[in-house]
C-alpha positions in Angstrom: -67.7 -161.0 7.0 -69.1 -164.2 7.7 -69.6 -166.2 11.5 -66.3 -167.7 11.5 -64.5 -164.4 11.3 -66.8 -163.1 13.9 -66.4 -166.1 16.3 -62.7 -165.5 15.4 -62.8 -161.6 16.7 -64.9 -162.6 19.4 -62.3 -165.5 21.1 -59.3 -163.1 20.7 -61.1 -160.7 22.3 -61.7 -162.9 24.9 -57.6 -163.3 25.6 -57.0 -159.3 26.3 -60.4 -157.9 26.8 -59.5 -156.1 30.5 -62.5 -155.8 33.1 -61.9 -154.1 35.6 -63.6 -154.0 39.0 -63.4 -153.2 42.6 -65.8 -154.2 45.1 -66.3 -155.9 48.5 -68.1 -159.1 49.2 -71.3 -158.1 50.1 -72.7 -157.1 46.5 -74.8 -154.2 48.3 -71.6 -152.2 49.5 -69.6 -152.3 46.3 -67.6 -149.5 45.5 -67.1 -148.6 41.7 -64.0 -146.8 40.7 -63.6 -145.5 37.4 -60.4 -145.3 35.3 -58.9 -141.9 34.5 -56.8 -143.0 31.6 -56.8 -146.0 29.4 -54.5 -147.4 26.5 -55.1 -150.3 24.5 -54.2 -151.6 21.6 -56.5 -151.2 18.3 -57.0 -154.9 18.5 -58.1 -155.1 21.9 -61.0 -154.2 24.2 -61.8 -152.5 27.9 -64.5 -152.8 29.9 -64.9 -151.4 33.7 -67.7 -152.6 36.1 -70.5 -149.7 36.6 -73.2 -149.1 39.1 -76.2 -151.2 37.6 -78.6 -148.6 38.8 -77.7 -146.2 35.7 -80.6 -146.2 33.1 -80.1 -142.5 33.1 -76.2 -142.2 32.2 -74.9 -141.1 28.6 -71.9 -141.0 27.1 -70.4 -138.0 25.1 -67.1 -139.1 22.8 -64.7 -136.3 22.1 -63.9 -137.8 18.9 -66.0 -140.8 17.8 -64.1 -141.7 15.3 -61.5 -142.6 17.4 -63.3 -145.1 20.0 -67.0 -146.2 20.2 -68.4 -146.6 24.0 -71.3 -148.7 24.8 -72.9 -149.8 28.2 -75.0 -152.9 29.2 -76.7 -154.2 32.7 -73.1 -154.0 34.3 -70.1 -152.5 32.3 -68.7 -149.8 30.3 -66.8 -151.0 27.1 -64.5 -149.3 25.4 -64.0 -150.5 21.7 -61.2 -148.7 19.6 -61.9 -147.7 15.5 -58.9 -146.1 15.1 -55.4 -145.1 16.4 -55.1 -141.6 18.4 -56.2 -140.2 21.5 -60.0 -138.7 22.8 -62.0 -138.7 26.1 -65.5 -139.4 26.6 -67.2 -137.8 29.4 -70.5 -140.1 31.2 -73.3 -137.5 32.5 -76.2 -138.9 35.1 -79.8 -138.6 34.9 -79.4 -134.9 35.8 -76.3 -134.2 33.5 -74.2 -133.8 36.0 -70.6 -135.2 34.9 -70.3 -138.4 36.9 -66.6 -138.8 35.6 -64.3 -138.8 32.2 -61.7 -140.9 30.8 -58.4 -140.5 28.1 -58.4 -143.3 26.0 -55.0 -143.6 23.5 -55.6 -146.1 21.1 -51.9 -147.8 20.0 -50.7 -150.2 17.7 -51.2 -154.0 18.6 -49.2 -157.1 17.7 -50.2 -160.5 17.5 -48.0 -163.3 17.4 -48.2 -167.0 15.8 -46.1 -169.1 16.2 -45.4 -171.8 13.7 -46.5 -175.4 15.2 -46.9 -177.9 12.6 -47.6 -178.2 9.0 -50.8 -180.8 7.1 -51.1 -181.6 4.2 -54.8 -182.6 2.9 -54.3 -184.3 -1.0 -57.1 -186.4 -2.3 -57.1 -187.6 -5.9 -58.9 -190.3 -7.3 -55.4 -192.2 -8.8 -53.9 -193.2 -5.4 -50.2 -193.3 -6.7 -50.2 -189.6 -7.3 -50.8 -188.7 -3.6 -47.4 -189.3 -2.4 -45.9 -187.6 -4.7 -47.7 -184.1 -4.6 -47.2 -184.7 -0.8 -44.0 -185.0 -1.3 -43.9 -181.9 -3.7 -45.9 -180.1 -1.1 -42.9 -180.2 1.2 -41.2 -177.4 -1.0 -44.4 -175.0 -1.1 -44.7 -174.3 2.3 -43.3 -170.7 2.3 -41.3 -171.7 6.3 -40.2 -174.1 8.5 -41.5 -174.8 11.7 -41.1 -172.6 14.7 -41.6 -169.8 12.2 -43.3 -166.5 13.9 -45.3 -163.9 12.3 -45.5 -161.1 14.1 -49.0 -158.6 12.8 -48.4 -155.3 13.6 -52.0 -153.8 13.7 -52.5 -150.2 12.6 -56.0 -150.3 11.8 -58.2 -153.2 12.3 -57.6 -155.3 9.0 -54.4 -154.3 8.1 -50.7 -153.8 9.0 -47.0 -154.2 9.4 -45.9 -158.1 8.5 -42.1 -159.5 9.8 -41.9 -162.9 9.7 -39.1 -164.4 11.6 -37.7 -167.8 10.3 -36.9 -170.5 12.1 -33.2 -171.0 13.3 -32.6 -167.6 13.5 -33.0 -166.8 9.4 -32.6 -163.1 8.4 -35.9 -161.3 9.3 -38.4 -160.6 6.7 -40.5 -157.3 6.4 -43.7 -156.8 4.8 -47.6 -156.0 4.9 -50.4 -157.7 5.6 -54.3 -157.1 5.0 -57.1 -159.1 6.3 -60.0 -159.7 3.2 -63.5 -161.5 2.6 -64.3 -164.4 3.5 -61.7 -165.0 6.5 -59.1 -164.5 3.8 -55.5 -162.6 5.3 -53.1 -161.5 2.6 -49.2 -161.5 3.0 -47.1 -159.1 0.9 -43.0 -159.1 1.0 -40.1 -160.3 -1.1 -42.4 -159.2 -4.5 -44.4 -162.3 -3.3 -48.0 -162.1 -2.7 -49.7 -165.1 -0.7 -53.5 -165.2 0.0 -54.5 -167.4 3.0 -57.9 -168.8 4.5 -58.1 -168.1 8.3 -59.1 -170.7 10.4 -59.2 -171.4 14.2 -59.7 -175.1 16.0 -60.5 -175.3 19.5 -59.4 -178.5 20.7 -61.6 -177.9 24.2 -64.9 -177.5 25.2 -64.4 -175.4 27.8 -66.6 -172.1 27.3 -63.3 -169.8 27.2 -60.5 -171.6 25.8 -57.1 -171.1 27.0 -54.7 -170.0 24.6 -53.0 -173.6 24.2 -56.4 -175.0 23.3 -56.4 -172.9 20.7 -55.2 -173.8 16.5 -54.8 -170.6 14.1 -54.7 -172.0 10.5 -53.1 -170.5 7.3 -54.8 -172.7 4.5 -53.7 -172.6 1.2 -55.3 -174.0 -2.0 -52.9 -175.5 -4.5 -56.0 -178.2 -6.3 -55.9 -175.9 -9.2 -52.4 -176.2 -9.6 -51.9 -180.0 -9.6 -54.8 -180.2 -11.7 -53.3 -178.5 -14.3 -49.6 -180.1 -13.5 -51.1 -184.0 -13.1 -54.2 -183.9 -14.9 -54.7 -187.4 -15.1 -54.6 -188.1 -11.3 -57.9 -186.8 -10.6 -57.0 -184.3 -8.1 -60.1 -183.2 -6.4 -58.7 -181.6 -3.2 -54.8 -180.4 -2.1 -54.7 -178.1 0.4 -51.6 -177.0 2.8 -51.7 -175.7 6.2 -49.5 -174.3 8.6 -51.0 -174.4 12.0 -50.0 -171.8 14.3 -50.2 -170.8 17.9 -51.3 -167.4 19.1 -47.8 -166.9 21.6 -47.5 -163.7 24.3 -50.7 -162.4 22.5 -51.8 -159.2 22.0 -48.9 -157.2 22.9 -49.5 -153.4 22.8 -46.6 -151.5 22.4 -45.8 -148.8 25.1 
């Protein structure tokens, strides 16, 4: 998977990823507390604030498969592989059990919301580019203010509904995620193979969700090629430009 995918992963991860911490204000008498149980949602991340002075600790995973548990200068984190339940156990320098957690990992859903649509045509005979724009109007698959709602069973792949705009009978389907920041949506027989994209429109170093775009891109140059072949076409493109909306809801 190339770096946009992984930047991709990395700012979600940023919007759910819990930390969790409890401590006073002098830094010398904090007091770390450890979780007992976790859940979270296959998409998602945990992490809990540990005592820095633990060069010795190690981590034993019930079921590996399940979760993968890594520790730096200051935290725990918990990242899920797969869903179902498992504990890990952290043992000190003496292996004596310092405490355990139950992790159940869950289904998560992520929602975009439909924002706006673009159209990007660029031919080299002019009078053509109104009217594949205008065609282009009819090949968006939905409207505006169109949801899809990914329901997350393993991390690439999943339940699809997509919920039209002005209340449209609900459509059910499946989705996979492929190379190349591609995503894949299957229902109604259809198949239609996107390019993910995101846009921050801030510089802030962790984006809030608003300053956030989540592109579908679609290529349509090699159809109007081959329908106008004398316009030139070097570039038509359509995107629907989505907002991530109550994200990363794990269901209980």
């Amino acid at each position: 998977m190339i770096q946009k995918k992984y930047y991709l992963n990395i700012l979600l991860l940023l919007f759910l990823f819990a930390v969790i911490t409890s401590c006073d204000e002098d830094e010398e008498d904090r007091i770390y507390s450890y979780p007992t149980d976790v859940t979270l949602g296959i998409m998602s991340g945990y992490g809990v604030s540990i005592d820095p002075n633990h060069q010795d600790w190690k981590v034993e995973i019930n079921n590996p498969e399940i979760i993968d548990v890594t520790m730096d200068e200051n935290s725990l984190n918990i990242i899920p592989k797969k869903l179902g339940a498992t504990r890990f156990l952290v043992f000190g320098g003496n292996n004596e059990e310092l405490f355990r957690v139950n992790v159940e990992v869950v289904v998560s859903e992520i929602y975009y919301s439909l924002d706006r649509l673009s159209t990007i045509v660029e031919v080299i005979d002019e009078s053509y580019k109104e009217v594949i724009e205008k065609e282009m109007e009819d090949l968006y698959p939905h409207a505006i203010g169109t949801t899809y709602v990914l329901t997350y069973y393993t991390r690439s792949d999943g339940e699809l509904s997509v919920h039209p705009a002005g209340g449209g009978d609900l459509i059910k389907g499946t989705f996979y995620e492929g190379e190349n920041d591609s995503i894949v949506f299957r229902y109604n027989g259809l198949e239609q193979h996107y390019l993910m994209d995101i846009v921050v429109n801030d510089s802030k170093p962790q984006p809030n969700i608003e300053d956030v775009d989540f592109y579908f891109i679609k290529d349509y140059t090699l159809y109007f090629r081959d329908k106008y072949p004398e316009a030139g076409v070097f570039r038509v493109k359509g995107q629907q430009i989505t907002k991530l909306i109550n994200p990363w809801k794990v269901d209980d």
